[in-house]
C-alpha positions in Angstrom: 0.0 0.0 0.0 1.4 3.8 -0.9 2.3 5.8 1.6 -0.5 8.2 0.8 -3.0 5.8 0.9 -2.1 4.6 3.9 -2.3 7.9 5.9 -5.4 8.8 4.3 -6.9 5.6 5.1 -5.9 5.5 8.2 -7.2 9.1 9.2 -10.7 8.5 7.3 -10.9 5.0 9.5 -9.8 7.4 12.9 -12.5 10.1 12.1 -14.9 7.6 11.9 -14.3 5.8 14.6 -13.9 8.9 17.0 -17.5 10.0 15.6 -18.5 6.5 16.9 -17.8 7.3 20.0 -19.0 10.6 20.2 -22.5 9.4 18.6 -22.7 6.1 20.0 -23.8 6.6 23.5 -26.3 9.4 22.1 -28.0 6.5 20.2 -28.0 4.0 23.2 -24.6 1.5 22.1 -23.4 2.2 25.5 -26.2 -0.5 27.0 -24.4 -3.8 26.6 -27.5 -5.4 27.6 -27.9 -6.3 23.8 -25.8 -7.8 21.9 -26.0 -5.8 19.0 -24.8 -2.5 21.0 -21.7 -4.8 22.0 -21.0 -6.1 19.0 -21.4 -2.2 17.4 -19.3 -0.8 20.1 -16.4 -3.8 19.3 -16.0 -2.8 15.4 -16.4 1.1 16.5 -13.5 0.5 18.3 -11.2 -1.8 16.0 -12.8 0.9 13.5 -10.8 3.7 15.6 -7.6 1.5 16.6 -7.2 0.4 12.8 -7.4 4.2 11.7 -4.5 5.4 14.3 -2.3 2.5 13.6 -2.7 3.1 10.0 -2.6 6.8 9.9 0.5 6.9 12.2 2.4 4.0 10.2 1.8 6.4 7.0 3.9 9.2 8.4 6.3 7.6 10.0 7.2 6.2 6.6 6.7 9.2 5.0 8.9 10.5 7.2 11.7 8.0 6.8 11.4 9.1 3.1 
């Protein structure tokens, strides 16, 4: 994967999971009574990790360039 790509990925995947977890207990995903909140709140939150490790790993190449 390009450099480019990578941070831009990365930073699209990190914006959307941070507005995940600004939304998400305004819609109710916080209640882990059901398992679809849970299961939600798990891919919100790979969603967000994904995104930094990818955005990060992009400039830090970019910077070795």
């Amino acid at each position: 994967m390009d450099t480019r790509t990578k941070t831009g990925l990365g930073a699209a995947l990190a914006v959307l999971g941070a507005l995940g977890f600004v939304i998400g207990p305004a819609l109710g995903l916080a209640d882990l009574a059901r398992p679809w909140s849970f299961l939600i709140g798990f891919v919100v939150g790979i969603v967000a990790g994904l995104g930094a490790t990818l955005a990060v790993a992009g400039l830090v190449e970019m910077r070795k360039q």
